[in-house]
C-alpha positions as CSV (number, residue, x, y, z in Angstrom):
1,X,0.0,0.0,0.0
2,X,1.3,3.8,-1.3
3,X,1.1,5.9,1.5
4,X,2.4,9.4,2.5
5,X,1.9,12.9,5.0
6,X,3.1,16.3,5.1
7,X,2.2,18.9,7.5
8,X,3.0,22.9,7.1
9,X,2.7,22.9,11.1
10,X,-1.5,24.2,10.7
11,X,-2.7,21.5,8.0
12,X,-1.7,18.1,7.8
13,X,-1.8,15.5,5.0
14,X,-2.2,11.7,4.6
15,X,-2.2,10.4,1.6
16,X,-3.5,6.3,1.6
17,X,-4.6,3.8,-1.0
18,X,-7.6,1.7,-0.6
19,X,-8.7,-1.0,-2.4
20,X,-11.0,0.9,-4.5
21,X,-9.5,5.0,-3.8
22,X,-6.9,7.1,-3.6
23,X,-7.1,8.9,-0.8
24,X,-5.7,12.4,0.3
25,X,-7.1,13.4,4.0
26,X,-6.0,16.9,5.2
27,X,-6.5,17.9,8.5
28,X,-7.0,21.3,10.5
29,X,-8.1,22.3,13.7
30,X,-10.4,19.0,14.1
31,X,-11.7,19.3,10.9
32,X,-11.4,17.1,7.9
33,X,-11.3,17.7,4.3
34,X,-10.7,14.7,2.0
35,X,-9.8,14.2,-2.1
36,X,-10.7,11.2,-3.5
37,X,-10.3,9.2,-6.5
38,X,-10.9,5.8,-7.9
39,X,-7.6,3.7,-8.0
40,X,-7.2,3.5,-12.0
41,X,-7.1,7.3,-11.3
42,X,-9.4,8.3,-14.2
43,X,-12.4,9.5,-12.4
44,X,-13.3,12.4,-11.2
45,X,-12.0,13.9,-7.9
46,X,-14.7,13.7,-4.9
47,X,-14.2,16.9,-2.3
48,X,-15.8,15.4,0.6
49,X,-16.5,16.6,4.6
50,X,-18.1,15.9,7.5
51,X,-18.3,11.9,5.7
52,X,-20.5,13.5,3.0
53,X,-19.6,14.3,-0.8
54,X,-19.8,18.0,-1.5
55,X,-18.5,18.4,-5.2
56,X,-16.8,16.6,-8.1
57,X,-13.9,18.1,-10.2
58,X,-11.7,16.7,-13.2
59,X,-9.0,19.0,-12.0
60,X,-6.6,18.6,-9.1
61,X,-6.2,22.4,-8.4
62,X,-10.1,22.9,-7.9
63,X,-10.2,20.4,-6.0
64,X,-7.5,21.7,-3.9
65,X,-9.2,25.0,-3.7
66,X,-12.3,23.4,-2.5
67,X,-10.6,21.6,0.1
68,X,-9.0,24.8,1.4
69,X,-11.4,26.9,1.3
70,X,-13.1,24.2,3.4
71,X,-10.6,24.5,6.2
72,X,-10.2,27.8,5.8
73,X,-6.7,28.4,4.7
74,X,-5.0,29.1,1.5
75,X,-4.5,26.4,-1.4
76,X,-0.8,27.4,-1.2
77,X,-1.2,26.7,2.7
78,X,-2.1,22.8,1.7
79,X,0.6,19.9,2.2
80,X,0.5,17.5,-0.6
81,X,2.6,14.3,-0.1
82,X,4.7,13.1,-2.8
83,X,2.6,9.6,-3.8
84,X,-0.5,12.2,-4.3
85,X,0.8,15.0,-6.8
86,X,-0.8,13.6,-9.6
87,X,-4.0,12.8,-8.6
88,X,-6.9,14.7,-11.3
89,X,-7.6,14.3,-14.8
């Protein structure tokens, strides 16, 4: 299993692999924002919180931005671990 985290001290990452996603979980304050995609990575990217789906995006970056925006912070402000950078269409 592929698996990875990064932290810029306020958000943490984890990046996992299911057997049916690829998962990035960031973390802030409690919260949790996650990015999801199937594993033959062709699918769109699920932005989901609180356990529930919120949006779908072909594009990495607007997932991103949802994901921040989310927690609160700045896309820049987001740690993504290696195994995840290219997640998206």
């Amino acid at each position: 299993m592929t698996r990875g985290e990064a932290s810029d001290g306020e958000v943490t990452a984890e990046y996992t692999e299911t057997d049916d996603e690829r998962v990035l979980a960031f973390e802030r304050d409690g919260a949790t924002v996650v990015v999801a995609q199937n594993r033959e990575g062709y699918a769109m990217l699920k932005v989901r919180a609180g356990g529930d789906e919120r949006e779908r995006y072909y594009g990495f970056d607007m997932a991103l931005d949802h994901a921040a925006e989310l927690l609160g912070v700045s896309p820049r402000d987001l740690p993504v671990p290696e195994p995840a950078e290219d997640m998206g269409m």
